[in-house]
VEXROFI-261940 format. One record per atom (N, C-alpha, C): chain; residue in one letter; atom name; x negated, y, z negated. Coordinates in steps of 0.001 Angstrom, whole numbers, plus 500000, padded with zeros to 6 digits. Atoms other than C-alpha are relative to their C-alpha. Example, Ala and Ser with C-alpha at 12.3 -4.5 7.8 and 13.67 -1.06 7.14 Angstrom:
<"A", "A", "N", <499110, 498810, 500000>> <"A", "A", "CA", <487700, 495500, 492200>> <"A", "A", "C", <499100, 501200, 500000>> <"A", "S", "N", <500820, 498810, 500060>> <"A", "S", "CA", <486330, 498940, 492860>> <"A", "S", "C", <500770, 501090, 499270>> 
//
This chain:
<"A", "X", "N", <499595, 500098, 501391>> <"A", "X", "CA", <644469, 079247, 439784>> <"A", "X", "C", <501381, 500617, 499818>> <"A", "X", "N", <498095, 499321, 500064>> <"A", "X", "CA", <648191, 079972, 438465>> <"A", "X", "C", <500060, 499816, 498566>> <"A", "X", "N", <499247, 499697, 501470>> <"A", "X", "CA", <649810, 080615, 435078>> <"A", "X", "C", <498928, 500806, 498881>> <"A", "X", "N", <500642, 500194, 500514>> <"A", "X", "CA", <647422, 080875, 432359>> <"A", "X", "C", <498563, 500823, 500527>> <"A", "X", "N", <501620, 500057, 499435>> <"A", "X", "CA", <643978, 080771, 434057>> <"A", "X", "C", <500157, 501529, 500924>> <"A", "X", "N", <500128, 498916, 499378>> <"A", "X", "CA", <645130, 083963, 436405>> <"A", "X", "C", <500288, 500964, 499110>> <"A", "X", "N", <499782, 498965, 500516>> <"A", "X", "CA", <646514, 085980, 433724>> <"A", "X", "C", <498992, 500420, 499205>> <"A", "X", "N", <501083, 500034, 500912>> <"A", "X", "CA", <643901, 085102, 431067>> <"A", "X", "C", <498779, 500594, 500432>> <"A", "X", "N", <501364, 500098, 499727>> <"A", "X", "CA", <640666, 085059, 432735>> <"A", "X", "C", <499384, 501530, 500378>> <"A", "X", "N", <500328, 498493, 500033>> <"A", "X", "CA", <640452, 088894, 433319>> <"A", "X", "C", <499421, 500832, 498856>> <"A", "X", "N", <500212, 499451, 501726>> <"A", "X", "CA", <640969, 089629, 429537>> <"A", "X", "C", <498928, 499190, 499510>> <"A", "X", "N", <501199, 500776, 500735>> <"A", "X", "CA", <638494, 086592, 428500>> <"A", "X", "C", <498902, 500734, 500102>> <"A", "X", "N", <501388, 499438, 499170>> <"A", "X", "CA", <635851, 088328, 430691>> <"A", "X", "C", <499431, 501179, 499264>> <"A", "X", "N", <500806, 498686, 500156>> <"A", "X", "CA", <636024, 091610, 429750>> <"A", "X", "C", <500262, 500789, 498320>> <"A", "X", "N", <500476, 499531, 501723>> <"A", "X", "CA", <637267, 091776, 425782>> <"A", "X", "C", <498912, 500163, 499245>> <"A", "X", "N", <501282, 499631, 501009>> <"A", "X", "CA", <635300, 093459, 423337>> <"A", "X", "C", <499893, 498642, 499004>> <"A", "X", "N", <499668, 500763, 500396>> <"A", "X", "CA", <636452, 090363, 421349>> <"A", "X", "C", <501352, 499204, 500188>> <"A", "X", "N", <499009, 500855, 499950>> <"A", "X", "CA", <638947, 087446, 421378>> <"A", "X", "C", <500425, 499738, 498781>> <"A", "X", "N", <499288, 500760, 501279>> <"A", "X", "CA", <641097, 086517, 418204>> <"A", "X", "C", <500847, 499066, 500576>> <"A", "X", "N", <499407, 500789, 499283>> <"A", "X", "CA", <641978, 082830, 418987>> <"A", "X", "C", <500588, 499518, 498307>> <"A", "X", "N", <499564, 500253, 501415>> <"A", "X", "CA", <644605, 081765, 416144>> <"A", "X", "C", <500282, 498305, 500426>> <"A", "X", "N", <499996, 501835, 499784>> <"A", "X", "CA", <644438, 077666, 416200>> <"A", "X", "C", <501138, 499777, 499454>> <"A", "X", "N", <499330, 500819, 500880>> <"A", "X", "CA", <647402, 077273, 414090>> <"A", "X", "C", <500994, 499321, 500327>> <"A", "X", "N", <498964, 500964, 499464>> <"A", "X", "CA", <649932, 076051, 416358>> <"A", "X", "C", <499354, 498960, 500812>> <"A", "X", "N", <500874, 501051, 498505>> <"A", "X", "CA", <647338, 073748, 418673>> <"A", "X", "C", <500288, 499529, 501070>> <"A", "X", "N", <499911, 499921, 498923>> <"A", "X", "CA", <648321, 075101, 421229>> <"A", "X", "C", <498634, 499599, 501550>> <"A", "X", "N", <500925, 500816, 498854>> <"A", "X", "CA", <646286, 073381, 424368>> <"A", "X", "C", <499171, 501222, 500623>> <"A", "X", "N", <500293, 498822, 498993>> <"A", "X", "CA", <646203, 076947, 426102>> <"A", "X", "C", <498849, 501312, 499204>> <"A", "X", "N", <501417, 499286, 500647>> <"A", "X", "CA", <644124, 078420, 423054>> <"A", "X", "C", <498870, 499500, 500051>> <"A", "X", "N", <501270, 500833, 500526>> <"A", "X", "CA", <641648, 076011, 423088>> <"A", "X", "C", <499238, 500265, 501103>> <"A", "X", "N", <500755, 499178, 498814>> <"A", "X", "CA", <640847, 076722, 426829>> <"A", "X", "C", <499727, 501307, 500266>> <"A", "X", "N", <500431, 498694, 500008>> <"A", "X", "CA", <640742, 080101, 426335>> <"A", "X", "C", <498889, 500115, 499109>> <"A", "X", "N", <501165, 500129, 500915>> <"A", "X", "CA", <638350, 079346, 423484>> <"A", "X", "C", <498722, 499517, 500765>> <"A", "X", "N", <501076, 500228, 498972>> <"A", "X", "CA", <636428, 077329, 425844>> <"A", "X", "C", <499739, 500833, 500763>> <"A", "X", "N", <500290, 498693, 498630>> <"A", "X", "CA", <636290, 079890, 428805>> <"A", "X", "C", <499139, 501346, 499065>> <"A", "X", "N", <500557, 498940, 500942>> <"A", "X", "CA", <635406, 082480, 426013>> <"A", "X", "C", <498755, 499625, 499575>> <"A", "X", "N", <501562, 500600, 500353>> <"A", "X", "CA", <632333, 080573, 424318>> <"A", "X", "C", <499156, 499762, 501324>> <"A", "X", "N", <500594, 500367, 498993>> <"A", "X", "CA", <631469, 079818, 427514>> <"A", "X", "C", <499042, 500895, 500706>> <"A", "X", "N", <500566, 499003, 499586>> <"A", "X", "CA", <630566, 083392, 428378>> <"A", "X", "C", <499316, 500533, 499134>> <"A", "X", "N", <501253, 499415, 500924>> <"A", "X", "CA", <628394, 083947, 425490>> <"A", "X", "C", <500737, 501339, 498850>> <"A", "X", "N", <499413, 498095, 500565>> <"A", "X", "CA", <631003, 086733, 423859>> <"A", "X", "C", <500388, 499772, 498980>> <"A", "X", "N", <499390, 500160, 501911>> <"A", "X", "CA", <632521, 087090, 420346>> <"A", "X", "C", <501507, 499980, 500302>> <"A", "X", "N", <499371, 500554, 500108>> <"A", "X", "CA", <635190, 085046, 419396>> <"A", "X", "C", <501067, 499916, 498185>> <"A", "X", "N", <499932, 499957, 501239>> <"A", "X", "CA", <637176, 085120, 416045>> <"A", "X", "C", <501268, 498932, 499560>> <"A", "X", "N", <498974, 501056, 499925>> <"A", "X", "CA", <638817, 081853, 415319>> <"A", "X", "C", <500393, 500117, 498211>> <"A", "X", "N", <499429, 500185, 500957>> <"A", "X", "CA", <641830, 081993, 413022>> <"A", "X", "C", <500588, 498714, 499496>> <"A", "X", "N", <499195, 501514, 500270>> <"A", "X", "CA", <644235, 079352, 411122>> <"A", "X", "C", <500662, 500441, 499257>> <"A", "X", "N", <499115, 499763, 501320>> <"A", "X", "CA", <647096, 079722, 408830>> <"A", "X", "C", <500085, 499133, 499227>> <"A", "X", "N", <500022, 500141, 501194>> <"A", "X", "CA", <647066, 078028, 405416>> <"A", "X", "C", <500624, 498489, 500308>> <"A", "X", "N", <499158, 501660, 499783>> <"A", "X", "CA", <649565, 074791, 407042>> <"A", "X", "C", <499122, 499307, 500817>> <"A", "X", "N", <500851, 500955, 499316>> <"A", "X", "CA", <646891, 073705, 409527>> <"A", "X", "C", <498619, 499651, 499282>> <"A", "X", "N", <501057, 500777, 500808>> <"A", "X", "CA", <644528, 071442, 407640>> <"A", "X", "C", <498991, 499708, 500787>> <"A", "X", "N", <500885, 500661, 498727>> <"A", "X", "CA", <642349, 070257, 410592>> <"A", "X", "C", <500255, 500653, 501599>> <"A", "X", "N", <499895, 499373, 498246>> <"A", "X", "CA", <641646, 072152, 413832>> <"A", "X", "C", <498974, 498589, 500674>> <"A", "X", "N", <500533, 501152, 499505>> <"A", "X", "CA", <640891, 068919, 415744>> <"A", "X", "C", <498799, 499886, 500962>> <"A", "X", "N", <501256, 499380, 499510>> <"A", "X", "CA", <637544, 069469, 417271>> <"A", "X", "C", <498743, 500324, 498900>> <"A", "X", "N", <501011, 499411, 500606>> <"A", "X", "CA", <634057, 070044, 415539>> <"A", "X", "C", <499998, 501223, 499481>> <"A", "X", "N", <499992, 498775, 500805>> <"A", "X", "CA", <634359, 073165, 413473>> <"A", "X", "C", <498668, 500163, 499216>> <"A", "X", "N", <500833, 500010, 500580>> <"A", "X", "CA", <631328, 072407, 411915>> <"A", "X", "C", <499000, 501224, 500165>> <"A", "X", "N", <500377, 498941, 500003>> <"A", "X", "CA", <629599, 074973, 413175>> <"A", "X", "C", <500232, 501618, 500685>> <"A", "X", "N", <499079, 498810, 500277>> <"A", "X", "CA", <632213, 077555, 413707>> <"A", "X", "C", <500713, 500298, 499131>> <"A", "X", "N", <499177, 499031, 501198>> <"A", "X", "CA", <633500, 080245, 411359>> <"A", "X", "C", <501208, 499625, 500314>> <"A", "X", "N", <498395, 499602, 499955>> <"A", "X", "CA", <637427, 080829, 410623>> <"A", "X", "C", <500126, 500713, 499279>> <"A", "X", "N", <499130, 499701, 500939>> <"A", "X", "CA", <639347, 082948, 408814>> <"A", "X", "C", <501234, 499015, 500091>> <"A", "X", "N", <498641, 500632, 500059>> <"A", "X", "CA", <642309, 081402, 407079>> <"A", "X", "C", <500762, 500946, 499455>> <"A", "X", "N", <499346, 499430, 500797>> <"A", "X", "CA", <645212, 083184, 406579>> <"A", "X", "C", <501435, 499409, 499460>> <"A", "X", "N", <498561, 500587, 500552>> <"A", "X", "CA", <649138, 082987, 404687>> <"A", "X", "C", <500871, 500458, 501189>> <"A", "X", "N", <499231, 499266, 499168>> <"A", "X", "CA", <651505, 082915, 407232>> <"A", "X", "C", <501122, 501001, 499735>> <"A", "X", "N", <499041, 498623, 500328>> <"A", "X", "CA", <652875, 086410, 406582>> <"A", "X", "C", <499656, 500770, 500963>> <"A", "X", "N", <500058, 498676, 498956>> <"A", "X", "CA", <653588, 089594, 409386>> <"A", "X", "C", <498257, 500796, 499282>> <"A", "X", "N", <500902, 499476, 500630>> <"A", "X", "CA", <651527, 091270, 406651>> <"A", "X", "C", <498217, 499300, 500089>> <"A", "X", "N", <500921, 500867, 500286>> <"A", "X", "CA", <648681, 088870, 406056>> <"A", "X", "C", <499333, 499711, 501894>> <"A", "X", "N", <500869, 500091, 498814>> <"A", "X", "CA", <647935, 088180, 409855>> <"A", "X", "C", <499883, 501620, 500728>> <"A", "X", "N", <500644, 498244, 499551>> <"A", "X", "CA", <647716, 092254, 410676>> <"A", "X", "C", <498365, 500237, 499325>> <"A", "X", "N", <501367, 500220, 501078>> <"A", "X", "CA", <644958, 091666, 407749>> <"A", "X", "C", <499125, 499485, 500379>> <"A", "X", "N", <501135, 500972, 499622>> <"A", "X", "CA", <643184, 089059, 409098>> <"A", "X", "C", <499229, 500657, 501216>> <"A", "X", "N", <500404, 499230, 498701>> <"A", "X", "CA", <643334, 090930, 412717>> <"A", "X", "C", <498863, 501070, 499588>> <"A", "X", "N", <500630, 498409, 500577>> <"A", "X", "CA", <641970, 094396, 410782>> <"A", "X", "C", <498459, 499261, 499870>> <"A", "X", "N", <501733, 500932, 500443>> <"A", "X", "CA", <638863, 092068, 409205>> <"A", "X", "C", <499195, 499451, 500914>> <"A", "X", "N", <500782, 500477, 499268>> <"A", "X", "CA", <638077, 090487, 412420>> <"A", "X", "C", <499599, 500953, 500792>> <"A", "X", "N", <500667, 498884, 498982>> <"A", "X", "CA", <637814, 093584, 414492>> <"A", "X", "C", <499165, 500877, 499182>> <"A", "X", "N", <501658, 499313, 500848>> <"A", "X", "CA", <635608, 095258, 411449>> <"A", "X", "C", <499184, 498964, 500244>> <"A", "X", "N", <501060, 500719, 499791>> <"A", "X", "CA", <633552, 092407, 411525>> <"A", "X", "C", <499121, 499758, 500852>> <"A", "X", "N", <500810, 500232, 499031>> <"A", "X", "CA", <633005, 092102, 414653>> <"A", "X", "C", <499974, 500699, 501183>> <"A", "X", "N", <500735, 498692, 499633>> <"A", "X", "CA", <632668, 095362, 415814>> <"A", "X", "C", <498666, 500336, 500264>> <"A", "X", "N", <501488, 499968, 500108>> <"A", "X", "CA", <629789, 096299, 417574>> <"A", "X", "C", <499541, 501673, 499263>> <"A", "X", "N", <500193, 498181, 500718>> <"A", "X", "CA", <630321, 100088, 416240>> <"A", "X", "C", <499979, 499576, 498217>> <"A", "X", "N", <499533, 499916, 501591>> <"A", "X", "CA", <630677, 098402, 412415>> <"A", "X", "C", <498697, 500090, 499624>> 
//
């Protein structure tokens, strides 16, 4: 494995959680999303306010949406690691 898949797959494994932000649809989040669900672990899929459609079944995955602001995605970060905290 090279790029991606060697740097990633360490952190997928062993985060307390993943915050995957969909809003650019990027190819390389989506496999990290996959590799992540894959291992059964908590996941916290974002979006900013311009992406209308994360192309894929969402149906029965959560999101936060946020405004793309510095401010506003520190916010979203803060909410997903209370949430999904196993100490919360």
């Amino acid at each position: 494995m090279t790029g991606v898949q060697t740097c990633a797959l360490p952190i997928l494994e062993e985060a307390e959680l993943v915050l995957c932000d969909m809003s650019c649809l990027n190819p390389n989040v989506f496999f990290e999303l996959g590799i992540r669900t894959s291992l059964n672990k908590p996941v916290c899929i974002v979006k900013d306010e311009h992406t209308k459609k994360i192309p894929f079944d969402t149906g029965i995955l959560n999101y936060h949406e946020y405004k793309s602001t510095r401010s506003e995605e520190r916010r979203v970060g803060k909410e997903c690691r209370t949430r999904w905290s196993p100490y919360h």
